[in-house]
C-alpha positions as CSV (number, residue, x, y, z in Angstrom):
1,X,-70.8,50.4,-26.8
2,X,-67.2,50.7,-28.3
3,X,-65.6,49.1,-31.2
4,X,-62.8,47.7,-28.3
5,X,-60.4,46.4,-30.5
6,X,-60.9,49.6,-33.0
7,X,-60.3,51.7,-30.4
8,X,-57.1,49.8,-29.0
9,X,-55.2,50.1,-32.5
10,X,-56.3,54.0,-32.8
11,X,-55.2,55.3,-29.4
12,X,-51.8,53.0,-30.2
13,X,-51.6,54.6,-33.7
14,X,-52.1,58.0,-32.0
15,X,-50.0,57.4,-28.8
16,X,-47.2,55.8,-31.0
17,X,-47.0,57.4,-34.6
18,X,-43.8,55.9,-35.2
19,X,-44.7,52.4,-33.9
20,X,-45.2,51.0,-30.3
21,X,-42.4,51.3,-27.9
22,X,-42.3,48.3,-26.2
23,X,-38.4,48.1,-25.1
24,X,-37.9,48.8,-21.4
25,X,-34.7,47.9,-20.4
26,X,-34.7,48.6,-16.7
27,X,-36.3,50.3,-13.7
28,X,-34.2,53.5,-12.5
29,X,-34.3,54.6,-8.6
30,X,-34.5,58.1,-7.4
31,X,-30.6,57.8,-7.2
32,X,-30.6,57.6,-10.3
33,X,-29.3,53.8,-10.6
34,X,-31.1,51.5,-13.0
35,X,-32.2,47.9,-12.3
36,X,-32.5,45.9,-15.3
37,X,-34.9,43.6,-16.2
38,X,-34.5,39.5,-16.8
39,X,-36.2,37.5,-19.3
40,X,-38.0,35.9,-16.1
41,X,-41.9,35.5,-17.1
42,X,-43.5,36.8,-14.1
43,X,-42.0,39.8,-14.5
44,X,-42.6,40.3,-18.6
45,X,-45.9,39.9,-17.7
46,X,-45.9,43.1,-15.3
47,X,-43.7,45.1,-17.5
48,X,-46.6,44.1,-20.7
49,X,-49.5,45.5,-18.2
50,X,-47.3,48.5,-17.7
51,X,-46.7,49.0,-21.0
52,X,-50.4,48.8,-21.9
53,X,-51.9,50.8,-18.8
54,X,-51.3,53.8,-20.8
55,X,-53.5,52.5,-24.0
56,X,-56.3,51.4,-21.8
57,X,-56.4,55.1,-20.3
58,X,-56.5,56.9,-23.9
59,X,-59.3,54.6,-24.4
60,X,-61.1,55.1,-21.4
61,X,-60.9,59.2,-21.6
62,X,-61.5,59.1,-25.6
63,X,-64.6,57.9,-24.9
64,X,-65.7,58.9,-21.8
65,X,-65.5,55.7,-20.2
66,X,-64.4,54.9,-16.2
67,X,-61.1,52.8,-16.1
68,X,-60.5,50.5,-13.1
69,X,-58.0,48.1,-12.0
70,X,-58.2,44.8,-10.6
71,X,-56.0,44.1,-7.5
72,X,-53.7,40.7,-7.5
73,X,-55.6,37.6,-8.6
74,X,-58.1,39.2,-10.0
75,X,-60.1,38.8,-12.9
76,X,-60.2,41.3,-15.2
77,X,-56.5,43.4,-15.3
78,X,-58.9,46.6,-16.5
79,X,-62.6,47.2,-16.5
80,X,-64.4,50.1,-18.3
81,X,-67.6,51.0,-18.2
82,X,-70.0,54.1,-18.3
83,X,-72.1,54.6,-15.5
84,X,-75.3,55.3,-16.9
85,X,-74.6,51.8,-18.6
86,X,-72.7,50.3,-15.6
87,X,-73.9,46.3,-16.8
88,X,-72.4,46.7,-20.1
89,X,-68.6,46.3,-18.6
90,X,-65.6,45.6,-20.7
91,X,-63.2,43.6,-19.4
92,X,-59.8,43.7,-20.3
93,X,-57.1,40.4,-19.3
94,X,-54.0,40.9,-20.2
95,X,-51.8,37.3,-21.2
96,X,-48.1,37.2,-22.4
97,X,-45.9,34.0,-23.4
98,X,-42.5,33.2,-24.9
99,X,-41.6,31.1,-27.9
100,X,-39.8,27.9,-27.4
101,X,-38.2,26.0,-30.3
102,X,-37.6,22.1,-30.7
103,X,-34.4,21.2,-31.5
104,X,-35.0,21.5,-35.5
105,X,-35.5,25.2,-34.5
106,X,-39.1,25.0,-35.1
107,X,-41.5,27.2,-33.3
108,X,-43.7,25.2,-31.0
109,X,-46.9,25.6,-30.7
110,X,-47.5,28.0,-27.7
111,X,-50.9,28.9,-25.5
112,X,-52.1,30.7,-23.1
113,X,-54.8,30.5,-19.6
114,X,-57.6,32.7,-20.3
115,X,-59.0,32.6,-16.2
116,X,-61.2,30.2,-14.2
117,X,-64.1,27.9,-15.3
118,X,-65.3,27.4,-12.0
119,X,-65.9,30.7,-9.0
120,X,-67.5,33.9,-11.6
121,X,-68.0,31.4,-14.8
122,X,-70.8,29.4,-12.5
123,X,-71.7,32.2,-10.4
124,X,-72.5,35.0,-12.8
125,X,-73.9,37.3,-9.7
126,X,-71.5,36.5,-6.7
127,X,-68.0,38.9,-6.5
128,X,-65.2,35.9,-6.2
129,X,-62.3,36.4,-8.0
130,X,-63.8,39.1,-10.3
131,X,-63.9,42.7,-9.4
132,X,-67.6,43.2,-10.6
133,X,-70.3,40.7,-11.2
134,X,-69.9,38.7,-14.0
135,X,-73.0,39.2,-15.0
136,X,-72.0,42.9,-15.8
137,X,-69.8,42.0,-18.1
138,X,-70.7,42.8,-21.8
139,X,-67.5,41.7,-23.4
140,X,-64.2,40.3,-22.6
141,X,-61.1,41.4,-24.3
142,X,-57.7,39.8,-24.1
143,X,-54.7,41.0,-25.2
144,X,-52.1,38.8,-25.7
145,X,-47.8,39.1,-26.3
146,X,-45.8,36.9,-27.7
147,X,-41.5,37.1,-27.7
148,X,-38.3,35.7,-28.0
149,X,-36.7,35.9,-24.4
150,X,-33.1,37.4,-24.8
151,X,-30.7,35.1,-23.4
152,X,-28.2,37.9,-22.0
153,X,-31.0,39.0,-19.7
154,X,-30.9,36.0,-17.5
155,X,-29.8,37.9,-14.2
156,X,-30.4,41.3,-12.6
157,X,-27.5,43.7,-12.5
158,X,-27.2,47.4,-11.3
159,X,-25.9,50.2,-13.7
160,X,-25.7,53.7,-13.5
161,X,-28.6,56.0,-15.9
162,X,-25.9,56.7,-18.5
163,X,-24.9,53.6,-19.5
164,X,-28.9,52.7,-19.7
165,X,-28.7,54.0,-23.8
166,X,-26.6,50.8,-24.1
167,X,-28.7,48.4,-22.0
168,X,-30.4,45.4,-24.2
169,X,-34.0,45.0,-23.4
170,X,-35.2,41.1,-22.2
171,X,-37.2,40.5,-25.2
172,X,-37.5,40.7,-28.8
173,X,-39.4,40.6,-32.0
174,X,-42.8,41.3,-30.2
175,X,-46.1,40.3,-31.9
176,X,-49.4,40.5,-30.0
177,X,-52.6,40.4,-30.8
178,X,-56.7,42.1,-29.5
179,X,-59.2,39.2,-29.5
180,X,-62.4,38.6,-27.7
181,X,-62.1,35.5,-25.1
182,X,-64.5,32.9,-26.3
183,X,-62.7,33.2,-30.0
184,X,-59.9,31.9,-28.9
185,X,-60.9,29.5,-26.0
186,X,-59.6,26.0,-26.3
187,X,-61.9,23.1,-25.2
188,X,-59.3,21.9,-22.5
189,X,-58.1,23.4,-19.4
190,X,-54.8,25.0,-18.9
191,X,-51.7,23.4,-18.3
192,X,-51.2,21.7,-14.8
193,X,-54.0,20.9,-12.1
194,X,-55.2,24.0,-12.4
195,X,-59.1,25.0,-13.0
196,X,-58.1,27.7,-15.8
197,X,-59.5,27.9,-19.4
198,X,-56.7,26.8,-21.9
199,X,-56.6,28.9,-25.4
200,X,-56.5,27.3,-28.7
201,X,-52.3,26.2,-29.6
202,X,-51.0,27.3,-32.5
203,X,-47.3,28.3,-34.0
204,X,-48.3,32.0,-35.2
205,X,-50.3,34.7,-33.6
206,X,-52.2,35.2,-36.6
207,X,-54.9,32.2,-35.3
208,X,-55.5,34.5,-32.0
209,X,-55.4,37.8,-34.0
210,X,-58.1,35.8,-36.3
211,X,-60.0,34.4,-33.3
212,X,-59.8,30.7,-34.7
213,X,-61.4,28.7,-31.7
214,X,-64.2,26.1,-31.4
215,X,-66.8,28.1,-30.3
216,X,-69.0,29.9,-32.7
217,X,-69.8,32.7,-29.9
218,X,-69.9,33.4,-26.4
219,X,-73.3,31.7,-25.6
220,X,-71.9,28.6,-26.4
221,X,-68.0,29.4,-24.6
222,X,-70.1,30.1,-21.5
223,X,-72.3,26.8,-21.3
224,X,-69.6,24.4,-22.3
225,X,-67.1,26.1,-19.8
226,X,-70.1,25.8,-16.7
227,X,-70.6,22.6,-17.1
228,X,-66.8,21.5,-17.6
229,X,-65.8,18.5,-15.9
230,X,-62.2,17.7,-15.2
């Protein structure tokens, strides 16, 4: 099995020498017109799975492991796994947030939903939701950005390629982080009605790079997230 997270920063260190290039500004059309991008969540969050696809790929041939995707409301984003040892998968979720700031122009303290308690979580063999069994899952990886949304990216606007040099991208000052799920579970669920796992809260990335949860490993994530009752 894989150091996942040492092999993450290596293929990034050897994909981008110079540092990761994370600033898309817009999507161009076989006419050669670019759309640009808004600052509107839903979309980030594509545009972060795009940007990562490629990482996950140099991972998966580095090491001679199969890469598959997940289809739309499905958990994970990537699995990989060798086929001799097909029920020791990796699975791969990918989570992105913004910041927002109180009106002292403090950070506050931001999270994120790390999939459902109930469906795979309390049916480790059944295919719900999950593109293999949970139960052939070894580990489970998120990888998780944080940004500033820039506020002249509210709205979508058509330019030509050329000008695209001088297009501003819809975020800024990018931190993210590699951390194993139960490390930086929460004890509560996510925000809303929902039945999602909420993450720990914190003001600075450095608790999920650091894995500061509750749970002292993923025995114990798994039983208290079973038996969760709203």
């Amino acid at each position: 099995m894989i150091s996942f997270k040492d092999a993450f920063y290596k293929a990034i260190a050897e994909l981008y020498p110079n540092g990761p290039e994370w600033d898309l500004v817009g999507i161009i059309t076989k006419s050669s017109k670019v759309y640009t991008l808004s600052y509107d969540s839903k979309i980030l969050s594509g545009i972060f799975e795009i940007l990562t696809e490629p990482i996950i790929q140099k991972i998966a041939d580095d090491n001679n492991l199969i890469l598959q995707k997940g289809v739309q409301n499905q958990y994970p984003e990537f699995t990989l796994y060798d086929e001799i040892n097909s029920h020791e998968k990796i699975a791969v979720d990918m989570k992105s947030t913004y910041r927002q700031k109180n009106v002292g122009g403090d950070v506050k303290p931001f999270s994120f939903t790390l999939g459902s308690y109930r469906s795979y979580l309390q049916d480790p063999k059944g295919t719900k939701g999950i593109l293999f069994p949970y139960s052939d899952y070894k580990e489970h990886w998120v990888i998780g950005f944080v940004y500033d949304r820039n506020p002249g990216c509210k709205n979508v606007e058509i330019t030509n390629i050329i000008e695209a040099s001088r297009l501003q991208a819809p975020y800024s000052n990018i931190e993210y982080f590699v951390q194993e799920k139960h490390k930086i579970s929460g004890k509560t669920p996510g925000s809303g009605n929902t039945t999602n796992i909420g993450s720990i809260k914190s003001k600075t990335v450095d608790d999920f790079i650091d894995g500061k949860g509750p749970f002292q490993n993923k025995k114990d994530f798994e039983n208290y997230w079973r038996t969760f009752v709203r």
